[in-house]
PyMOL Python script that loads the backbone (N, CA, C, O; Angstrom):
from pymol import cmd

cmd.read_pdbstr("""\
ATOM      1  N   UNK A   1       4.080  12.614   4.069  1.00  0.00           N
ATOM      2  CA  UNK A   1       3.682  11.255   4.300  1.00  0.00           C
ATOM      3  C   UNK A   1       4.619  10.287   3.564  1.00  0.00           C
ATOM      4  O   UNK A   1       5.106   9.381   4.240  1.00  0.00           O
ATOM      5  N   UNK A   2       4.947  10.372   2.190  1.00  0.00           N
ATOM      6  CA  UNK A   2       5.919   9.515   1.121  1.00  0.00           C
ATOM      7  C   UNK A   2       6.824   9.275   2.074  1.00  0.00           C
ATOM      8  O   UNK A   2       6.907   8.158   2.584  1.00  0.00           O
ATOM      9  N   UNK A   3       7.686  10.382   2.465  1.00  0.00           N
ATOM     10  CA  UNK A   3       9.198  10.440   3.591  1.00  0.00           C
ATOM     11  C   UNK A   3       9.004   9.496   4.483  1.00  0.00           C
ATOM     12  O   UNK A   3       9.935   8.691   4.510  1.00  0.00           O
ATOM     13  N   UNK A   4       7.869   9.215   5.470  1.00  0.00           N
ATOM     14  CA  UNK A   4       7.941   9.081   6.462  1.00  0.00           C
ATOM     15  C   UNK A   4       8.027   7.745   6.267  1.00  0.00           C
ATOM     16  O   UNK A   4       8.745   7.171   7.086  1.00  0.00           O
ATOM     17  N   UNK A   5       7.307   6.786   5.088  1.00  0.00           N
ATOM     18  CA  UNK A   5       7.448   5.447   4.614  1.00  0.00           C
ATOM     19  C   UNK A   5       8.857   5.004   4.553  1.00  0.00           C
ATOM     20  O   UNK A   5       9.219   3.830   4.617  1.00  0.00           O
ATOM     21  N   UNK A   6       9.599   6.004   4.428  1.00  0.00           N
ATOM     22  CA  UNK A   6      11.128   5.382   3.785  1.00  0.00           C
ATOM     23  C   UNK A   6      11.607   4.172   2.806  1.00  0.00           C
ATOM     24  O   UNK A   6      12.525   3.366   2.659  1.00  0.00           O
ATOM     25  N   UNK A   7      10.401   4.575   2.249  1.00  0.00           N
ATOM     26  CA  UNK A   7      10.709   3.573   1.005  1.00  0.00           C
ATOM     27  C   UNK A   7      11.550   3.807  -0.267  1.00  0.00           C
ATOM     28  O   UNK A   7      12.047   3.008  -1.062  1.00  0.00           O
ATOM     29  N   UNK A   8      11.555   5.514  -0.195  1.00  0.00           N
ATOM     30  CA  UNK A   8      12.769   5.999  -1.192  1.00  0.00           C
ATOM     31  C   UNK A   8      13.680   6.797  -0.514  1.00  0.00           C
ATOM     32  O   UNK A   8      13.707   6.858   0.715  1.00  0.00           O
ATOM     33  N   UNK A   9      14.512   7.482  -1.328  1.00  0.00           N
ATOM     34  CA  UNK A   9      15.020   8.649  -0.428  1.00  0.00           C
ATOM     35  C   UNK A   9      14.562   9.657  -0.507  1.00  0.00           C
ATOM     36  O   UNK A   9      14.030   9.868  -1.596  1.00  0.00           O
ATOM     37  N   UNK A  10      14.485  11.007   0.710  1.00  0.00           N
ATOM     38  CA  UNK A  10      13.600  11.777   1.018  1.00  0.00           C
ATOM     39  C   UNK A  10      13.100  12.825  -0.439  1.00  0.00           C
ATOM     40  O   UNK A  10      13.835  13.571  -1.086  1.00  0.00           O
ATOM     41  N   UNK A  11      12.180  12.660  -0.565  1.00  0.00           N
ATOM     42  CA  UNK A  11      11.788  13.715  -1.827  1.00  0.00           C
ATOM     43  C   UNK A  11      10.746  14.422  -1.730  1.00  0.00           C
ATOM     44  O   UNK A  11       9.713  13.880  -1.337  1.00  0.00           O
ATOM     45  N   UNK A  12      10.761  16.152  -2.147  1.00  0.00           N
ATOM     46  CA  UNK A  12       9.794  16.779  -2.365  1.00  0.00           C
ATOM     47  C   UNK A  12       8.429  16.476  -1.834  1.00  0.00           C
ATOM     48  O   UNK A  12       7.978  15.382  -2.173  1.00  0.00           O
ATOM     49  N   UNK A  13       7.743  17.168  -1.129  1.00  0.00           N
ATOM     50  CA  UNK A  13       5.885  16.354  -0.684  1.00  0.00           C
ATOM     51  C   UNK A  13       5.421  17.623  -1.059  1.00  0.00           C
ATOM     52  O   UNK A  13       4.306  17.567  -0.542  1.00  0.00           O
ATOM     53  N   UNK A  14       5.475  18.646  -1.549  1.00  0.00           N
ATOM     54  CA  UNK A  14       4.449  20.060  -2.463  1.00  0.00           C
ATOM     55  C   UNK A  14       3.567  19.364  -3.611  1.00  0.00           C
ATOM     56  O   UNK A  14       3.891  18.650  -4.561  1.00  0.00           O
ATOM     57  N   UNK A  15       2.394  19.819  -3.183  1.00  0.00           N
ATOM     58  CA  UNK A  15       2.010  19.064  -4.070  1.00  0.00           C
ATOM     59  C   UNK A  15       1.123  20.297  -4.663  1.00  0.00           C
ATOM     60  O   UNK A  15       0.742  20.972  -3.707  1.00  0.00           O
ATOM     61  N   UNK A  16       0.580  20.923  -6.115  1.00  0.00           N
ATOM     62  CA  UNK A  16       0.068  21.641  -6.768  1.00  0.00           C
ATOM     63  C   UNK A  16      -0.821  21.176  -7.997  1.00  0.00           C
ATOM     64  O   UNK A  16      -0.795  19.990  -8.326  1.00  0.00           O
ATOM     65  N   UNK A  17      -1.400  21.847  -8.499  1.00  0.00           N
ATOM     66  CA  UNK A  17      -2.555  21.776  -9.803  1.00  0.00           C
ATOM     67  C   UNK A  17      -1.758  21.876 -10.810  1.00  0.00           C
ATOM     68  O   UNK A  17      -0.998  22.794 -11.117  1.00  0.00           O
ATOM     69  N   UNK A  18      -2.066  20.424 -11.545  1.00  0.00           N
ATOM     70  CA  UNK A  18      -1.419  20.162 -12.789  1.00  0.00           C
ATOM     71  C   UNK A  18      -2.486  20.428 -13.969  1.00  0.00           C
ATOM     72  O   UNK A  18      -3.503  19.776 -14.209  1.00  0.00           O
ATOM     73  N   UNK A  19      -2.018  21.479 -14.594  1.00  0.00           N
ATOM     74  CA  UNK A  19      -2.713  21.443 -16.069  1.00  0.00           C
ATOM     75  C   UNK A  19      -3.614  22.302 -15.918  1.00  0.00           C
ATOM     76  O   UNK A  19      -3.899  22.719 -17.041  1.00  0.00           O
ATOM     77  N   UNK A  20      -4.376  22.926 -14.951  1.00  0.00           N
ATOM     78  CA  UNK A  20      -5.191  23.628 -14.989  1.00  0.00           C
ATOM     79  C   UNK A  20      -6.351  22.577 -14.710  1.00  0.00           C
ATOM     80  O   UNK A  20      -7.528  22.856 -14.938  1.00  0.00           O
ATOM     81  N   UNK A  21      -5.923  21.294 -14.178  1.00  0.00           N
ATOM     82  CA  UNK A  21      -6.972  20.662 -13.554  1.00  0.00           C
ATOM     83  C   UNK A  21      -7.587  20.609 -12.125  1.00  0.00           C
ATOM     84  O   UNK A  21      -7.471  21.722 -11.611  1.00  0.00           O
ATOM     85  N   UNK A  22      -8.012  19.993 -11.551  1.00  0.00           N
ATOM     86  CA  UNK A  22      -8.627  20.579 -10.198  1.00  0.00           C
ATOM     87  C   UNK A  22      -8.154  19.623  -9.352  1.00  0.00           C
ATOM     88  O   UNK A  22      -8.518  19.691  -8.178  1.00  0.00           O
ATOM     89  N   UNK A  23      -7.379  18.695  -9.710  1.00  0.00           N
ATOM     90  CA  UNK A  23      -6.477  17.620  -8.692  1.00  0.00           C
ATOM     91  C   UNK A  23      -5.249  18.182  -8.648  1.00  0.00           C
ATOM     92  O   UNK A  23      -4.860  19.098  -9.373  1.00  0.00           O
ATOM     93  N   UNK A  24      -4.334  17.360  -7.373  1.00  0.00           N
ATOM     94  CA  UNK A  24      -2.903  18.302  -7.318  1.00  0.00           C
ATOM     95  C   UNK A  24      -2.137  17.160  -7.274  1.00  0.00           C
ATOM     96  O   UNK A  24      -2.514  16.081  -6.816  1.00  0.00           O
ATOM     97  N   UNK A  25      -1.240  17.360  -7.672  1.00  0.00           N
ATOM     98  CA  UNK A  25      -0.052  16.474  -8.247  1.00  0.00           C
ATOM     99  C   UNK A  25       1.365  16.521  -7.552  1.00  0.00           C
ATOM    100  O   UNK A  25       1.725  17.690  -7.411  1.00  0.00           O
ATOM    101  N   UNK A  26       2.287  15.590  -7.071  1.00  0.00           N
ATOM    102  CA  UNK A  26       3.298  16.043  -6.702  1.00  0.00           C
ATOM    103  C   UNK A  26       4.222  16.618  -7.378  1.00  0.00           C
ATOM    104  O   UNK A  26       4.720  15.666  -7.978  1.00  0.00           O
ATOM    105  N   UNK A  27       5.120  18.079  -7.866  1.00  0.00           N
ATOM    106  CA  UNK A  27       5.798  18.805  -8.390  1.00  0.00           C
ATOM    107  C   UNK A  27       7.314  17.557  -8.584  1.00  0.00           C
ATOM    108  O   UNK A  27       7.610  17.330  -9.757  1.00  0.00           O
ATOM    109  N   UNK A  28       8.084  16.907  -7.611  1.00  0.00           N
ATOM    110  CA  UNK A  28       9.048  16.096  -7.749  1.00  0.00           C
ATOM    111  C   UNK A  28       9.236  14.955  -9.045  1.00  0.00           C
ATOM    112  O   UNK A  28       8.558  13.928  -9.049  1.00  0.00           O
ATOM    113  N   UNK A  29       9.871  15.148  -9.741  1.00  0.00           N
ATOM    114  CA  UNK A  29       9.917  14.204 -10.992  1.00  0.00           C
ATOM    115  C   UNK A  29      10.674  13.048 -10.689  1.00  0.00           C
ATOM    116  O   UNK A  29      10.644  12.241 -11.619  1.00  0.00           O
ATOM    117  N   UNK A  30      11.273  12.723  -9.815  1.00  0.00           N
ATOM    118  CA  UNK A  30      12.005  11.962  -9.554  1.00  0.00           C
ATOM    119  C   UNK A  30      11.241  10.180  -8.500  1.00  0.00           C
ATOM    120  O   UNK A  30      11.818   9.120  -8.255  1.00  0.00           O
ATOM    121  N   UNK A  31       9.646  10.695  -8.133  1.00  0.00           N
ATOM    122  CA  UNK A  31       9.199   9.832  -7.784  1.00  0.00           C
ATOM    123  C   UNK A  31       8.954   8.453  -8.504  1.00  0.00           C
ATOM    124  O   UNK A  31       9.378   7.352  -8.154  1.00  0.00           O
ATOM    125  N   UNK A  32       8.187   8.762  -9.571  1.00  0.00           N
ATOM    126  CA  UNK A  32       8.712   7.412 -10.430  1.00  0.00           C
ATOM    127  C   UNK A  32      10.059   6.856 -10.690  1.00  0.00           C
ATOM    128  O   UNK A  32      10.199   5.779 -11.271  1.00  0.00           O
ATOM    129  N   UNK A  33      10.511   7.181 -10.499  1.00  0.00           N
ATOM    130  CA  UNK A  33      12.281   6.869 -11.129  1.00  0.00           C
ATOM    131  C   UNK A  33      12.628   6.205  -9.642  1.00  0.00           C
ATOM    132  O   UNK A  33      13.028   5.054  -9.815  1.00  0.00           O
ATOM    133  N   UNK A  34      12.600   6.567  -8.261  1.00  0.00           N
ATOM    134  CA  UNK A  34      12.850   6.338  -7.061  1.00  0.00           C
ATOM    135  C   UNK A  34      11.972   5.336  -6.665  1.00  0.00           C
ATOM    136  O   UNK A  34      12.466   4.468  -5.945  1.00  0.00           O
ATOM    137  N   UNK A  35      10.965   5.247  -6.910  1.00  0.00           N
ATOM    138  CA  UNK A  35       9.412   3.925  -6.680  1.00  0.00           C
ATOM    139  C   UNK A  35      10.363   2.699  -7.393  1.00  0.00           C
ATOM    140  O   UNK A  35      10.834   1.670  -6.910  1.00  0.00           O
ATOM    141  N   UNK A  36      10.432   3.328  -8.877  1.00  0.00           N
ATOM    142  CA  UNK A  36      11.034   2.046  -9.737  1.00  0.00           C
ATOM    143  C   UNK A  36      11.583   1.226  -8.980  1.00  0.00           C
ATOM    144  O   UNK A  36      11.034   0.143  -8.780  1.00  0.00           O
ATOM    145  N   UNK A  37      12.676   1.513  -8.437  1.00  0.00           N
ATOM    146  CA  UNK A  37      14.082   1.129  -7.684  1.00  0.00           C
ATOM    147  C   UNK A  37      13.536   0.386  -6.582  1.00  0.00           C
ATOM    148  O   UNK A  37      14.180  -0.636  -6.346  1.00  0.00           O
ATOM    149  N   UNK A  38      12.829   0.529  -6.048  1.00  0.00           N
ATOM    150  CA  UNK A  38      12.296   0.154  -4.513  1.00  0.00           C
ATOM    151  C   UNK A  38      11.520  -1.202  -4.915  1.00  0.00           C
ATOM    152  O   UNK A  38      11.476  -2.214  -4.215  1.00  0.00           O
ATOM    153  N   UNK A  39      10.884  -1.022  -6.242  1.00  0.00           N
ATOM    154  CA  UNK A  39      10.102  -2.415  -6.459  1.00  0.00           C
ATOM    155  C   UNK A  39      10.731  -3.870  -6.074  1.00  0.00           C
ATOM    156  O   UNK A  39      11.768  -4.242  -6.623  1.00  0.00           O
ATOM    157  N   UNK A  40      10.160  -4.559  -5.250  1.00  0.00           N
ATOM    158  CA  UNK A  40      10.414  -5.516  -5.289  1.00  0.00           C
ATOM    159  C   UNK A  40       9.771  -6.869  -5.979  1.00  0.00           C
ATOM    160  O   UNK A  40      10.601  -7.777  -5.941  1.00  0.00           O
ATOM    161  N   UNK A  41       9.065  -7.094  -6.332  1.00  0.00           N
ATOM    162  CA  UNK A  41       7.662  -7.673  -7.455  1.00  0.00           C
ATOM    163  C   UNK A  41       8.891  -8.127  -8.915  1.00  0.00           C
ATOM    164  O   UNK A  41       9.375  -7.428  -9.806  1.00  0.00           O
ATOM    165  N   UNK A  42       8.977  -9.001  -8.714  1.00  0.00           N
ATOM    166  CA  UNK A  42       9.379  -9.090 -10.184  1.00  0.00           C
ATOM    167  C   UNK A  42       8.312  -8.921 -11.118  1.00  0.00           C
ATOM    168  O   UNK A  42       8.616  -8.272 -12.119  1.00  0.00           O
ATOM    169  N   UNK A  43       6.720  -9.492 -11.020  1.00  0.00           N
ATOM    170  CA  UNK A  43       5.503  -9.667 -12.150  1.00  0.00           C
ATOM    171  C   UNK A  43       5.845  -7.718 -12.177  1.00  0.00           C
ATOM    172  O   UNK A  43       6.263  -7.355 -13.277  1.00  0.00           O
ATOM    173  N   UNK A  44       5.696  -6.529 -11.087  1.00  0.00           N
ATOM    174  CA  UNK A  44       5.128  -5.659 -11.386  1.00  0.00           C
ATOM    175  C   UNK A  44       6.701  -4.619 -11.593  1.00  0.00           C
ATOM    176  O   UNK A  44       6.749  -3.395 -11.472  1.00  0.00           O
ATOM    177  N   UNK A  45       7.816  -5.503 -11.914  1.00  0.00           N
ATOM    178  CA  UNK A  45       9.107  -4.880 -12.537  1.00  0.00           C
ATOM    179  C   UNK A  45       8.827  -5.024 -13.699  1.00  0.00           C
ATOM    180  O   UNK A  45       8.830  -3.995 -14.374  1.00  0.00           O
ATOM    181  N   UNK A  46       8.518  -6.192 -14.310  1.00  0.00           N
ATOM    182  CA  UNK A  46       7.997  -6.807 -15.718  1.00  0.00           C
ATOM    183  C   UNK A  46       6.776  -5.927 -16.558  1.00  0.00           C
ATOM    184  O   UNK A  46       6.599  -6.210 -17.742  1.00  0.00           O
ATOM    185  N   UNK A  47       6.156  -5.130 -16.080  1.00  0.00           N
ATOM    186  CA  UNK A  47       5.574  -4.018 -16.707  1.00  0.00           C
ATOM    187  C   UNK A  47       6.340  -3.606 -17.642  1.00  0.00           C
ATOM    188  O   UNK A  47       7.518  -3.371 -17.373  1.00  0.00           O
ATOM    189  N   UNK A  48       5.859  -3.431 -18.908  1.00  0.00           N
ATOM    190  CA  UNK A  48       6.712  -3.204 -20.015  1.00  0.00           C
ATOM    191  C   UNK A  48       6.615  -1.063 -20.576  1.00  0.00           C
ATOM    192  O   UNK A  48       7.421  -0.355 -21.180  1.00  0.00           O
ATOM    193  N   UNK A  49       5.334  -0.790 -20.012  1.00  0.00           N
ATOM    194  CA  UNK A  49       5.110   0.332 -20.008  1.00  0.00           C
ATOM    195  C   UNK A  49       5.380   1.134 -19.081  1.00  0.00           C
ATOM    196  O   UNK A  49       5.537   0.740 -17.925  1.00  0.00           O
ATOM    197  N   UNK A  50       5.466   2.225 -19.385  1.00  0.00           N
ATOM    198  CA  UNK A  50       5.567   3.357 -18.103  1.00  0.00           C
ATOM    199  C   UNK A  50       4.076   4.360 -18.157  1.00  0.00           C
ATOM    200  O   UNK A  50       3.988   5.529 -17.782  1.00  0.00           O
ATOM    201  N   UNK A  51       3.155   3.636 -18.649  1.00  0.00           N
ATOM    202  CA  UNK A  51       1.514   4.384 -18.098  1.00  0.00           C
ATOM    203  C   UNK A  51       1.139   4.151 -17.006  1.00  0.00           C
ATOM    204  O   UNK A  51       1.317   3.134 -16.335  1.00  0.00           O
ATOM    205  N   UNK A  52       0.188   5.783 -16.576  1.00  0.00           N
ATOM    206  CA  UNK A  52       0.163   5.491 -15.222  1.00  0.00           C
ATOM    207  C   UNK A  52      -1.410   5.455 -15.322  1.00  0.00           C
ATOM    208  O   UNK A  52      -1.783   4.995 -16.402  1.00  0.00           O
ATOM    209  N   UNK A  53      -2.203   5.743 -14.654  1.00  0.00           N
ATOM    210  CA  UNK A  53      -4.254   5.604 -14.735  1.00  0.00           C
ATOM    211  C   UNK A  53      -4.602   6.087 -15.550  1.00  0.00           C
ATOM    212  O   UNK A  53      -4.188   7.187 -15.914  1.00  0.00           O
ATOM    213  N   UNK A  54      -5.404   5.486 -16.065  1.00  0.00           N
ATOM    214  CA  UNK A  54      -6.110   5.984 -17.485  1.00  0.00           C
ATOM    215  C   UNK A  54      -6.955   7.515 -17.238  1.00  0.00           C
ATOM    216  O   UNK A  54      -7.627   8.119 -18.074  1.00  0.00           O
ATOM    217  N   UNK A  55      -6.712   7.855 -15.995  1.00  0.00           N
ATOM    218  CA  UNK A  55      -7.683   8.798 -15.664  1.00  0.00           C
ATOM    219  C   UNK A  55      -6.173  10.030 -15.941  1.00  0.00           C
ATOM    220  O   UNK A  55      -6.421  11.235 -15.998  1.00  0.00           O
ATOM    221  N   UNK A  56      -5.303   9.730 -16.028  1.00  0.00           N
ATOM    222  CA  UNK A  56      -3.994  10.631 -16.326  1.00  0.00           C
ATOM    223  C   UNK A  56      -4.205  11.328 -18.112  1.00  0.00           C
ATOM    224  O   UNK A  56      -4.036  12.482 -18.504  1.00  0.00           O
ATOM    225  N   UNK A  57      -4.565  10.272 -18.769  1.00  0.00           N
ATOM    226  CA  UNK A  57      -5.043  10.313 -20.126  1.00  0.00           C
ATOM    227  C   UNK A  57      -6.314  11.059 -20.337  1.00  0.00           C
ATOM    228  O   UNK A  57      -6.310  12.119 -20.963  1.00  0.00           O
ATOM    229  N   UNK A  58      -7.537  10.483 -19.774  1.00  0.00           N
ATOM    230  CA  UNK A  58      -8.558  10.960 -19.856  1.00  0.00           C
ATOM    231  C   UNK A  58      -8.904  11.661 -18.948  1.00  0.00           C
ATOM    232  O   UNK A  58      -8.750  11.164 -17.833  1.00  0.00           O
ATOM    233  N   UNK A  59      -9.448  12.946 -19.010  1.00  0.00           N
ATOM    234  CA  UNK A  59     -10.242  14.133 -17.806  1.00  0.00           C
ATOM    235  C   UNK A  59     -12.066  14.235 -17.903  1.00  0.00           C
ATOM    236  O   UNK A  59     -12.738  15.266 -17.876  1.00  0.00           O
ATOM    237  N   UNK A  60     -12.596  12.681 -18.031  1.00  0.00           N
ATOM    238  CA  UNK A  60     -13.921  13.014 -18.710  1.00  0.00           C
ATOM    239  C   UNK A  60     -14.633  12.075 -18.516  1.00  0.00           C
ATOM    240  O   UNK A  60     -14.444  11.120 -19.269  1.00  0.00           O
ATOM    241  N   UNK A  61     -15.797  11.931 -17.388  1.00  0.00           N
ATOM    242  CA  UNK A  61     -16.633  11.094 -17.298  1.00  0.00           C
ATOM    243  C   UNK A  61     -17.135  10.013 -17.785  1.00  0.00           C
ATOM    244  O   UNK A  61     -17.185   8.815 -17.505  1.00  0.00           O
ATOM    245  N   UNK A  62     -17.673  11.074 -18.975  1.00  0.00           N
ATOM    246  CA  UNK A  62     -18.113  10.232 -20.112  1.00  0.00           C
ATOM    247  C   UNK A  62     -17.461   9.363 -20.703  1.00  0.00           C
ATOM    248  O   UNK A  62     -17.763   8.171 -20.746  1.00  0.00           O
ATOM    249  N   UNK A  63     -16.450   9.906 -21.243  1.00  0.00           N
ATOM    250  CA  UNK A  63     -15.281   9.142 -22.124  1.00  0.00           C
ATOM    251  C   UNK A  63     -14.944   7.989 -21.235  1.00  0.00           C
ATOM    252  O   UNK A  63     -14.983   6.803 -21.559  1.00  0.00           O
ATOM    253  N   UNK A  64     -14.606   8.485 -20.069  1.00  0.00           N
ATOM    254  CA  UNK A  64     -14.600   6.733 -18.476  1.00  0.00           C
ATOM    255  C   UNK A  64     -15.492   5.787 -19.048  1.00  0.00           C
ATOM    256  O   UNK A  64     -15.149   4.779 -19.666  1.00  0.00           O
ATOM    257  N   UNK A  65     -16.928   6.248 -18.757  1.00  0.00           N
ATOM    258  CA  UNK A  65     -17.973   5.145 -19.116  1.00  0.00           C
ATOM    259  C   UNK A  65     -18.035   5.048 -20.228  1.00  0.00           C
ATOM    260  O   UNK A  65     -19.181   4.605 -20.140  1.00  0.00           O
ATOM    261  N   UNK A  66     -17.769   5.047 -21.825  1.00  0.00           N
ATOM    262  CA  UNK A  66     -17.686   4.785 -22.800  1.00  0.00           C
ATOM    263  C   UNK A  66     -17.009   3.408 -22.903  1.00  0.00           C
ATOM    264  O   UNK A  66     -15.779   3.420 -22.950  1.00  0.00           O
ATOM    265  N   UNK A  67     -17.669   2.169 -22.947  1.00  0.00           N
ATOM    266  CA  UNK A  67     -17.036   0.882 -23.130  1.00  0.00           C
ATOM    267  C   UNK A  67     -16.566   0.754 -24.200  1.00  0.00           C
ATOM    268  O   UNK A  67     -15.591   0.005 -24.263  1.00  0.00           O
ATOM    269  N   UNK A  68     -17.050   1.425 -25.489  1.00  0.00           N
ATOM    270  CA  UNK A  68     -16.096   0.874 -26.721  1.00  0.00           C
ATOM    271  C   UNK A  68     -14.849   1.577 -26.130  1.00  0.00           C
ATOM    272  O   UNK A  68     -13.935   0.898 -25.662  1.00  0.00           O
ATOM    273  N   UNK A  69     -14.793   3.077 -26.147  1.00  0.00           N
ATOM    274  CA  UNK A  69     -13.772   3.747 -25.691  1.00  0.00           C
ATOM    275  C   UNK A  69     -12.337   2.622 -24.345  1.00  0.00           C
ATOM    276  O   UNK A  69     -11.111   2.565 -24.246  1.00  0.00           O
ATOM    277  N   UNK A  70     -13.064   2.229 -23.908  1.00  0.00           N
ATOM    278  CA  UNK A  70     -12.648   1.564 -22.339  1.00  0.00           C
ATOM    279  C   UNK A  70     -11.425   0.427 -23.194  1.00  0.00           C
ATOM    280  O   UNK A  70     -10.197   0.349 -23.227  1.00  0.00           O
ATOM    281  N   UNK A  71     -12.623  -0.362 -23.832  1.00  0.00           N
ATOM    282  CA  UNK A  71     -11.836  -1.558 -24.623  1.00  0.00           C
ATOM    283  C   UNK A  71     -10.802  -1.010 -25.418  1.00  0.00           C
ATOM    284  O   UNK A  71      -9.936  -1.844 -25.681  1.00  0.00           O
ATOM    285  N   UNK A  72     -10.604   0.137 -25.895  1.00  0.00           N
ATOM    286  CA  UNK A  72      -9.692   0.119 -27.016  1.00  0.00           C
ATOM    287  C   UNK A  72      -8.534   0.795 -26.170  1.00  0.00           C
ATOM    288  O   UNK A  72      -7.456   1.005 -26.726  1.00  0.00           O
ATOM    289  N   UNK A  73      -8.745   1.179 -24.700  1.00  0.00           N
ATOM    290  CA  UNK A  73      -7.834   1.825 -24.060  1.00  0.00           C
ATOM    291  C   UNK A  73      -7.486   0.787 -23.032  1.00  0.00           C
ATOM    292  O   UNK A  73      -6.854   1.232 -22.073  1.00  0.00           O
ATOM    293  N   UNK A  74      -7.672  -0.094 -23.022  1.00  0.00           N
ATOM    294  CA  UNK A  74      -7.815  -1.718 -22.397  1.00  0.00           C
ATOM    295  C   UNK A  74      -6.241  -2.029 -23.043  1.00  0.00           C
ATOM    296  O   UNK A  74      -5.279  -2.396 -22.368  1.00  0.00           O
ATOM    297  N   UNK A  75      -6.239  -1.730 -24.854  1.00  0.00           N
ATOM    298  CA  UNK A  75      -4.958  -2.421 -25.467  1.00  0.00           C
ATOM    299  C   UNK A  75      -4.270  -1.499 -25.038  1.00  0.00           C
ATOM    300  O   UNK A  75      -3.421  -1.987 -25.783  1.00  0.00           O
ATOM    301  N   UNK A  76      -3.753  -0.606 -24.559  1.00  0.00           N
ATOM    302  CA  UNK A  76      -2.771   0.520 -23.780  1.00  0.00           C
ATOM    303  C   UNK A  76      -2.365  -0.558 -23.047  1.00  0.00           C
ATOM    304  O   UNK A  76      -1.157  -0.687 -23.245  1.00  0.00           O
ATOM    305  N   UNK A  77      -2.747  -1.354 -22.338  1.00  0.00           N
ATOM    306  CA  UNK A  77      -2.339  -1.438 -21.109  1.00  0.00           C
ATOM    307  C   UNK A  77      -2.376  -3.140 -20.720  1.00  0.00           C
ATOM    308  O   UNK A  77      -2.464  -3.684 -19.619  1.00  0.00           O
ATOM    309  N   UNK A  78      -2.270  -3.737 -22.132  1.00  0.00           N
ATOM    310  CA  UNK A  78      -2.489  -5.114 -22.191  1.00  0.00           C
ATOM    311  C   UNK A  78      -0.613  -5.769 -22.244  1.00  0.00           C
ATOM    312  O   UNK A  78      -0.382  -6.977 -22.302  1.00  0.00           O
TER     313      UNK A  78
END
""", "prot")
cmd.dss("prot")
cmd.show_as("cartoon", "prot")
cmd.util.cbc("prot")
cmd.orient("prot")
């Protein structure tokens, strides 16, 4: 599906279980690095971080709905 967008150049679509978690991930490392490039957004070039969903960080319901938790993972990403 990525390819067919042609928004980068053609890369890897295998996608497998990262970590021993139960979601699958694309194996290609080069997608972020190739997305980068394509941005056109100056506000979302201006991102000063390279984090991606907090759900990448956290594997845990609970810890999600934990608002103190939320807020202090809020400054990650401020």
């Amino acid at each position: 599906m990525h390819n067919a967008l042609e928004v980068t150049i053609p890369l890897r679509e295998e996608a497998a279980q990262y970590g021993g978690r139960s979601y699958l991930v694309i194996g290609d490392e080069r997608y972020a690095e190739e997305l980068k490039k394509a941005l056109t957004s100056k506000e979302v070039k201006n991102i000063m971080h390279g984090l991606g969903s907090v759900n990448q960080l956290i594997d845990s319901n609970s810890q999600l709905n934990n608002l103190f938790l939320c807020k202090k993972l809020k400054e990650l990403y401020a």
